[in-house]
N, C-alpha and C positions, 0 to 999 in steps of 0.2 A: 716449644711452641713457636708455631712461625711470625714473624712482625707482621701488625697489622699493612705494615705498608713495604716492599720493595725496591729500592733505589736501581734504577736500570737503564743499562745503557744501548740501544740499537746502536750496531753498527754497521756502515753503508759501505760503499764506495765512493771516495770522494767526488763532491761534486752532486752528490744522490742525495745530500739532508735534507731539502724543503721538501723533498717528496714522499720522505719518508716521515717527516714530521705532520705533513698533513693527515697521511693514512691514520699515523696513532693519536692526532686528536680526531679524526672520525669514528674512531673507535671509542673515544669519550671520557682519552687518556689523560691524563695530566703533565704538559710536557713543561720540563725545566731549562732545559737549553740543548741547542745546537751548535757544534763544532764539529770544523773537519774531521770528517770520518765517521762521524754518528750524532746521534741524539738522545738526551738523558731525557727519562720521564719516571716518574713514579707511580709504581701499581700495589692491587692486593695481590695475592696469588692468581686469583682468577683470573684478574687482567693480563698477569703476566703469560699465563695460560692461553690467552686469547690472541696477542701480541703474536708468539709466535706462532698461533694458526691462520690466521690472518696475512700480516704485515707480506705485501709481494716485492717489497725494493730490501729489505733488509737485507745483509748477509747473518748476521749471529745476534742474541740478545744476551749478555751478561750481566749477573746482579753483583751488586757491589756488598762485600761482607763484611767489608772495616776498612780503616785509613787509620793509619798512625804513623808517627816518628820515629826512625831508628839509625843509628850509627856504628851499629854494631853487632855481631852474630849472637850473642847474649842476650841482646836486648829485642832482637826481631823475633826469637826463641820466645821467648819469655811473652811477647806480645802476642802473637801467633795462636798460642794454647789459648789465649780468651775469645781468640773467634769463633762463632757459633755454627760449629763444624756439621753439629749435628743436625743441620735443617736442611742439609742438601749432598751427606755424603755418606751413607752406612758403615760400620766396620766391615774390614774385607772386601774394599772396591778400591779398583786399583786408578789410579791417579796419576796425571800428568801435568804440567805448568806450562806457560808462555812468560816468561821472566823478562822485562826489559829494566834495565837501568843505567839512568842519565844524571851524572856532576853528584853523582853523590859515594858515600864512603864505602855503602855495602856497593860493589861492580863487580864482585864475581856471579854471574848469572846461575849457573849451577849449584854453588854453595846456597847460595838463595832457595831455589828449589826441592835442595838436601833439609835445609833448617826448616822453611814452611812444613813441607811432607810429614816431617816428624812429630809436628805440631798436632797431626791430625787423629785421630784414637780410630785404631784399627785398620788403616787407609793403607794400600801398598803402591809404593809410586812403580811406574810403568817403567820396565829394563830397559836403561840406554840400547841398546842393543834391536828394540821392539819395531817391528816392519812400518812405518807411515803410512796411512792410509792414503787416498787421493788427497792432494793440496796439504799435507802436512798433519792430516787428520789423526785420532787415532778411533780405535775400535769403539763397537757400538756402545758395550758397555765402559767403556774409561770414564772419568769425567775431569773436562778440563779448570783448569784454575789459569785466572792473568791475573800476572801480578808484576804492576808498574813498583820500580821507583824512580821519583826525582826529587832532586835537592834533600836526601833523609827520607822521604815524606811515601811511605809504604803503602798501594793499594792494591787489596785482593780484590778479586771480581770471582765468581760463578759462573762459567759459563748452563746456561739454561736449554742450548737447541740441540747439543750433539751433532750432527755434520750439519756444516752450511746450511741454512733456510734455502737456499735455491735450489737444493736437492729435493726436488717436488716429487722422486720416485719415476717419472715418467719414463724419463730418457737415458735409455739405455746404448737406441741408438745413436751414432752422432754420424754427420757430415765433416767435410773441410771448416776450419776457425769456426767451431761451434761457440753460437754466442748464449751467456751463463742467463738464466731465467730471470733472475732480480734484474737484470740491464734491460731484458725485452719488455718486462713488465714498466723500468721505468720511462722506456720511451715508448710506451702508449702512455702513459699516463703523465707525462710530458707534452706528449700533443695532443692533451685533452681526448682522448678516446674512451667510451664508457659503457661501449658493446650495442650501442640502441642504435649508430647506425652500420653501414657495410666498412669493412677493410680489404684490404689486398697489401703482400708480400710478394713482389717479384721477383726475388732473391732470399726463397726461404729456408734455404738448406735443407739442415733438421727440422724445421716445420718450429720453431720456440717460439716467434714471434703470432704467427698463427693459433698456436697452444695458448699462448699467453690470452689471447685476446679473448680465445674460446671460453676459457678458465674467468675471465673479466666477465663476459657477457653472460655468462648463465651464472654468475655470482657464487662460484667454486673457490672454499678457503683453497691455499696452495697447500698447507700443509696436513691436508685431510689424508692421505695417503701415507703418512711416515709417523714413524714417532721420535720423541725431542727426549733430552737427559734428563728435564725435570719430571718425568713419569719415575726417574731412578731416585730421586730425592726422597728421605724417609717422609717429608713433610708434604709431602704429593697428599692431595684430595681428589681420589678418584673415581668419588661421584662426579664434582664439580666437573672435571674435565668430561665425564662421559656428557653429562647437558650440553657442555657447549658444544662438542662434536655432533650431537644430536640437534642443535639449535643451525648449528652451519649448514649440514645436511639436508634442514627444512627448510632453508633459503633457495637452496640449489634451483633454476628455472630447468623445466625438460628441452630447452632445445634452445641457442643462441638466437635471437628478434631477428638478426639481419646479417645479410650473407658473408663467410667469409672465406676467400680466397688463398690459397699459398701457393708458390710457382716456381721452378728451378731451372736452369737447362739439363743438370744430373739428375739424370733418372734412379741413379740409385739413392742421392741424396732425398729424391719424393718417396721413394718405397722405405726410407727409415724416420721421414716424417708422418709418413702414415700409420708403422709401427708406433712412433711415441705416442703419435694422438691415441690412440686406441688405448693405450696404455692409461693416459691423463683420460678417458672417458667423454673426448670431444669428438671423435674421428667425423661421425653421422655432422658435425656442426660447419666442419671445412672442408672445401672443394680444393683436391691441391693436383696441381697439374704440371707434368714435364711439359715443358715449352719456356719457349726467349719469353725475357720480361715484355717486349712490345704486341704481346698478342693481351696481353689478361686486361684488355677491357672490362669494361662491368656495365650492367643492367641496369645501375641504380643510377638515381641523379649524385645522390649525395654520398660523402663515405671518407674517407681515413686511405691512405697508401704510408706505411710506414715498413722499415727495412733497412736493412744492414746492407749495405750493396760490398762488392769485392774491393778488393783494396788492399797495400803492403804488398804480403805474400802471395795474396788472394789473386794478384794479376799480374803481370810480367810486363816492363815498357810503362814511363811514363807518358807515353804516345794512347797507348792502348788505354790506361786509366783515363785519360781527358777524354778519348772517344767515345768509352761506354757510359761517363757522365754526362757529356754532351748528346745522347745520344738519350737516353735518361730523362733528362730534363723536355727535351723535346715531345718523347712520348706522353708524359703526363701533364701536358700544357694541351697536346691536341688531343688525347685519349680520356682524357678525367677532367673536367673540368665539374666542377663542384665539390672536387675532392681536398681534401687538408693534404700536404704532403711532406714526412718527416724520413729523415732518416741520419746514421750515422757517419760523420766525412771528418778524415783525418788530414784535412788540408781546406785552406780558403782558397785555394784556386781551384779544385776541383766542385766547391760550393758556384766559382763563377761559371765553373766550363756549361752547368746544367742553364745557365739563365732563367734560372727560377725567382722568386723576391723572398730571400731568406731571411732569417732570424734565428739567433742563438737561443737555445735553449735553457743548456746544461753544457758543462765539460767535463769528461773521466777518461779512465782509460780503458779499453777492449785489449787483452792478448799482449798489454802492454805497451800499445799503440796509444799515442793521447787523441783521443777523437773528442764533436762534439755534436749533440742533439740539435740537426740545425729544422728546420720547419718554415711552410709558407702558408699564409692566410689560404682561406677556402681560393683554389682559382678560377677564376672567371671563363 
């Protein structure tokens, strides 16, 4: 029988916890604490069901199965069999691990993975040998297990989503440095945007930031579209989940309040943004247009300009990167004014080249790039 309660841990990209902590107490979760990388909260099933239909900054949500002491292959053995395997892994489902261990005595990572596995009744762990999905994944039906140790001190975790939460289904197509959906979602949601007024992407490749906001503004869970691991768990309640997908669904608005823009100079980059959106069910919501960032004016007084502009690889010459920020900044001083303006800069000189009045947001990293969520009050 399942615990009344779940111990669960969201995990982010660093630098993304307050945002992600805010979501799951809007959700009306019960959150225990935040540390780089994630945030712990505790749920029933349903919540935990909801968590990952919902949450749009997370990457993965893992339930935690036990914690214990061990110093030895015997003793991890022996601990292991009292975990309660059977609330989230059938016989005959094959099985893989995420193994870290730090200053402690069990360190051979694999041996760990052989001992747990074994622990498990009926479970076949996943052939060394087995193809990795995208980012390290595996297959739809595997189910993954993390399992820390440090100092002795053993933690299994469940994972509960199955591929990445950012995998919203949509995007199949991508552009150049496609930027990952939980990042786009948290810098809207970073610079306060909440779909009631206009946005504009002048640099929107694949169209994610546009999607993102689309998905925001008509009040679209992200993960309406896919399905997560804990549908494979025996202890899955699948009424409960059909309500809440039926409850998300009856939020859904028919058609995003205020207008929203997306803008490229690759035309092919706009024709696979317009493929995703249709995909995500927004396409009717955003107007996306091949043309220079300097033409996409807007209509409205008010609104939001956030975006991932080029940069690194994105653009060749530091010459050329100072001129298309400078360049940048200008436009939306004379072209927007009334507008919020955020986006992503991997450099403080490239924050001064636009002479905008900035402020720090957030810091993470894109593509491995450490950037940061910089933003300016409405401009005058």
């Amino acid at each position: 029988m399942a615990p009344s309660l779940f111990s669960c841990f969201a995990i982010t990209a660093p630098g993304i916890e307050g945002l992600t902590r805010t979501e799951l107490e809007a959700l009306g979760l019960s959150v225990v604490s935040s540390e780089p990388g994630g945030v712990a909260f505790e749920a029933p099933a349903a919540a935990l069901y909801a968590a990952n239909l919902h949450l749009r900054t997370a990457n993965r949500i893992i339930v935690r199965l036990a914690e214990f002491p061990a110093r030895a292959f015997y003793e991890l053995e022996r601990k292991a069999k009292r975990v309660p395997w059977g609330e989230v892994v059938a016989p005959g489902t094959q099985v893989r691990f995420r193994v870290t261990s730090r200053k402690s005595r069990l360190y051979h990572e694999d041996g760990i993975a052989e001992r747990v596995a074994g622990a498990i009744p009926g479970a076949e762990l996943e052939p060394r040998d087995a193809a990795p999905g995208p980012e390290g994944e595996s297959g739809a039906e595997t189910q993954l297990f993390v399992v820390r140790v440090v100092r002795d001190m053993v933690t299994i975790s469940a994972d509960s989503s199955g591929e990445l939460l950012h995998r919203r289904g949509y995007r199949l197509a991508t552009a150049k440095a496609p930027l990952r959906e939980t990042l786009a979602a948290a810098m809207l949601l970073g610079a306060g945007y909440d779909g009631s007024e206009a946005l504009i992407d002048p640099f929107a490749g694949a169209g994610t930031i546009p999607i993102e906001a689309a998905m925001l503004a008509r009040r679209m869970a992200p993960g309406l579209r896919r399905r997560f691991a804990f549908e494979r768990w025996p202890s899955f309640d699948a009424g409960r989940w059909a309500s809440l997908r039926d409850e998300a669904e009856a939020r859904v608005l028919p058609r995003a309040p205020a207008p929203i823009v997306g803008g490229d100079l690759d035309a092919g980059a706009i024709r696979a943004a317009g493929e995703n959106a249709a995909r995500a069910g927004v396409l009717e919501d955003i107007e996306f247009r091949a043309a220079a960032f300097d033409t996409l004016t807007s209509t409205v007084a008010r609104g939001y300009l956030v975006t991932n502009p080029p940069y690194g690889r994105r653009i060749a010459g530091e010459e050329a990167l100072s001129g298309l920020f400078q360049a940048f900044g200008a436009f939306a001083r004379e072209q927007l004014p009334g507008f919020r303006v955020a986006f992503l800069s991997p450099d403080p000189e490239l924050d001064r080249a636009t002479g905008l009045p900035l402020s720090m947001l957030w810091q993470t990293e894109n593509g491995g790039i450490p950037v940061r969520l910089v933003a300016t009050p409405t401009l005058a």
